[in-house]
C-alpha positions, 0 to 999 in steps of 0.5 A: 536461489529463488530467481524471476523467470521468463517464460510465455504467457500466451497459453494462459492469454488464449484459455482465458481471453475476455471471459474473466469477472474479476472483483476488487475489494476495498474504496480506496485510491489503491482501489481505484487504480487496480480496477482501472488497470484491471479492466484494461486486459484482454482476459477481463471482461467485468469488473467488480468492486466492493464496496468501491467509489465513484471512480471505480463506478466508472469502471465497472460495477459497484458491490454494496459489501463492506470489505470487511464482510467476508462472508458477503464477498465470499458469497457475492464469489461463489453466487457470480462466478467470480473467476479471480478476487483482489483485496486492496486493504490490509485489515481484511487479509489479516482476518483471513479473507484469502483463507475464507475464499481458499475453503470455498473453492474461489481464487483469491489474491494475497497472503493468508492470515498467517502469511499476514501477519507479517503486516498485522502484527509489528513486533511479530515482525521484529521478531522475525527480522532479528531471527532471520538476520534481516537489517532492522533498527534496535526496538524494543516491544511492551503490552503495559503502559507502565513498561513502556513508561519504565522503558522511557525512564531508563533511556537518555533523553533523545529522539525515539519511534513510537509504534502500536503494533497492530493495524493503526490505518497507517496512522499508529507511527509517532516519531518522537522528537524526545521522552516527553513526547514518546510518553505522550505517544505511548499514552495515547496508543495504551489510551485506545485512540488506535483500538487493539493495535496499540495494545503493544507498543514498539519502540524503535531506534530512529534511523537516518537517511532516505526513505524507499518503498520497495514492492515485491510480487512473490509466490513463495517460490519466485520473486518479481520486484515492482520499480522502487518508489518513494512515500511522502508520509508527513502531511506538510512540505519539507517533512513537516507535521505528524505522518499521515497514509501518505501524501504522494510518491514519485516513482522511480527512485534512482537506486545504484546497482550495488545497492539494489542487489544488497537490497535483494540479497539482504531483505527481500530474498531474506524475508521470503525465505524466513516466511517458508521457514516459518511454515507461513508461505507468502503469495501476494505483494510483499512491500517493504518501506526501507531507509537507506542509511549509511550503514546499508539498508534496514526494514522500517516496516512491512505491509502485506498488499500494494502501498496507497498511494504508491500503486497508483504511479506504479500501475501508471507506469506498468506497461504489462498486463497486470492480470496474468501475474495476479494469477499467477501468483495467486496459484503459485506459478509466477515463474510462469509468466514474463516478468514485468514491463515498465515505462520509463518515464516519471510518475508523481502523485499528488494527495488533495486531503480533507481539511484537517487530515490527518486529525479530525475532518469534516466529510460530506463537502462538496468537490468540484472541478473534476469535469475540467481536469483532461485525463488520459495515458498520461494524466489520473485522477483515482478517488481516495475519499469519494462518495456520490450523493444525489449525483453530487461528488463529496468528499468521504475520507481524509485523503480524498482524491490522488491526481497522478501523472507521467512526464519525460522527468521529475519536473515535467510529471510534478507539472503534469500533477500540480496543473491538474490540481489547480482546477479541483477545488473542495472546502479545506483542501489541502496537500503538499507542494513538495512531492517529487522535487527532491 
């Protein structure tokens, strides 16, 4: 039985005190947030990140590699005494940047690519699932437009999920109101609008019920869940509009004990197991988004490193020192480490996006307001989308900044939240009003 262990971290705590030069890769919001709660421990004295954001400048310092230069962050680790690096994005774990890291003599925190591929590749996901027993929906996978077109001849005409198999930036997901619509899904996925990762497409029973993220730290040996959260994908209020990266989560999401324990012993352990099975031992955050519906819990996806935004209320929340676990995974000793300890309130993120987003969108537009936002314990505003040009703060993505907050409940951290947007301002601005109120 695979089973979270607590044991005293205080020896690690004393080796390593205050002398740890920890690098995060990625410039993102899950960035952002890693590095702000990483620069908190005691074991940690300098924070880098590649390339990183305004918001992590703030933190520590800014490395000029792009996340996907293995080679350079490699080198940057070996040339500075890197003692512990954190991917934040999918596309560089899947490369095989832990691999890389591992040849090199330099610790790296995440799954290898073969572990990866969990995220990397949807239908070898599937697959994995209908093998192992792991609760999923029917699908059906082809790597031909005229197969998948065939596929849609031969259903009744009816609601479908249009999937490109490959890395997509959490945008190669359509779900499909009828035939008509999959078709065009399916032609724009064959069409290159996602590159290679809409060169197999996966279709997919639509489920019903509500949506879960589940994030889980994992060595291959032990399992600590993170507190459950819960995404809003698409761009407009009441679930309106195509699906984006994500618009906001709240954090955390009441889940009945019964329901949590199928959850454990029907996908998470499950999973974890099949990767070993596989001879694919999985180190890293395994996250896992669910849909709860009234035949029990089933897998809508799997991702192999922490959800944007969901990190950023959960880090919120996170009382324990991040570091120590991250190590502990990452050498796969997690049953060595206490398990984590969290606040009890409520955290919810809000996105401010580009205008546009999720389509076309301009960047380069001057943001402003951030100076009269007071942040603190209780009140983040982490940089999604961000660059600083003469000084300047613009916007450089489609979802741009995630303000985040804690509040005694839902409504008192939605206040927090929405407050806090109200003084940003930046052409276009755009985000749901809904997050949380469920």
């Amino acid at each position: 039985m695979v089973a979270v262990k607590a044991f005293s971290r205080a020896s690690v705590c004393r080796t390593l005190r205050g002398s740890m030069k920890v690098l995060v890769v990625g410039s993102g919001g899950r960035e952002h947030a890693l590095a702000w709660k990483i620069q908190q421990s005691p074991l940690v004295d300098r924070v880098f990140a590649a390339p990183g954001n305004p918001g992590t400048a703030e933190l520590g310092e800014n490395v000029d590699i792009a996340a996907d230069d293995l080679e350079g962050l490699v080198g940057f680790a070996v040339d500075n005494g890197i003692d512990l690096t954190v991917v934040g994005p999918e596309a560089p774990l899947c490369a095989g940047i832990v691999d890389l890291f591992r040849e090199r003599g330099r610790l790296c925190f995440g799954p290898d690519r073969a572990a990866a591929e969990l995220e990397g590749s949807k239908a070898f996901a599937r697959r994995l699932c209908q093998h192992h027993r792991i609760p999923g929906p029917q699908w059906w996978a082809y790597d031909g437009l005229a197969q998948a077109r065939a596929f849609l001849e031969s259903r009744q005409d009816g609601p479908i999920v249009v999937k490109a198999s490959g890395l997509a930036a959490g945008k190669g997901v359509v779900v499909c109101k009828d035939n008509e619509h999959a078709r065009i899904a399916v032609s724009e996925c064959f069409d290159g609008r996602f590159g290679d990762a809409g060169n197999v497409v996966l279709f997919e029973e639509r489920l019903q019920g509500p949506e879960v993220s589940l994030i889980t730290l994992t060595d291959g040996e032990t399992i600590v869940p993170l507190e459950p959260a819960r995404d809003h994908k698409p761009v407009g209020d009441g679930d309106t509009g195509p699906n984006t990266g994500g618009m906001g989560v709240i954090t955390p999401v009441a889940i009945p004990p019964r329901l949590a324990r199928q959850i454990e012993t029907q996908i998470v352990f499950p999973t974890v197991h099949a990767m070993n099975r596989e001879q694919r031992r999985y180190r890293g955050f395994l996250y896992a988004g669910l849909m709860l519906t009234q035949q029990g819990p089933r897998v809508l996806e799997y991702n192999c490193r922490l959800g944007d935004p969901e990190t950023q209320p959960l880090l919120m929340r996170l009382q324990s020192d991040l570091v120590p676990l991250l190590l502990a995974t990452a050498e796969g000793r997690l049953e060595s480490v206490e398990a984590p300890v969290w606040d009890r309130r409520v955290a919810v993120c809000v996105v401010a996006c580009s205008g546009g987003y999720p389509g076309d969108y301009k960047k380069g537009v001057p943001i402003f307001g951030l100076d009269r936002v007071a942040t603190g314990p209780d009140l983040q505003v982490f940089h999604a989308g961000t660059r600083s040009t003469g000084g300047d703060l613009q916007t450089a993505g489609g979802r741009v900044l995630a303000v985040t907050a804690l509040g005694d409940d839902a409504a008192a951290a939605r206040e927090r939240a929405y407050q806090a947007l109200q003084a940003i301002e930046f052409e276009g601005m755009h985000y749901r009003h809904d997050i949380g109120a469920q």
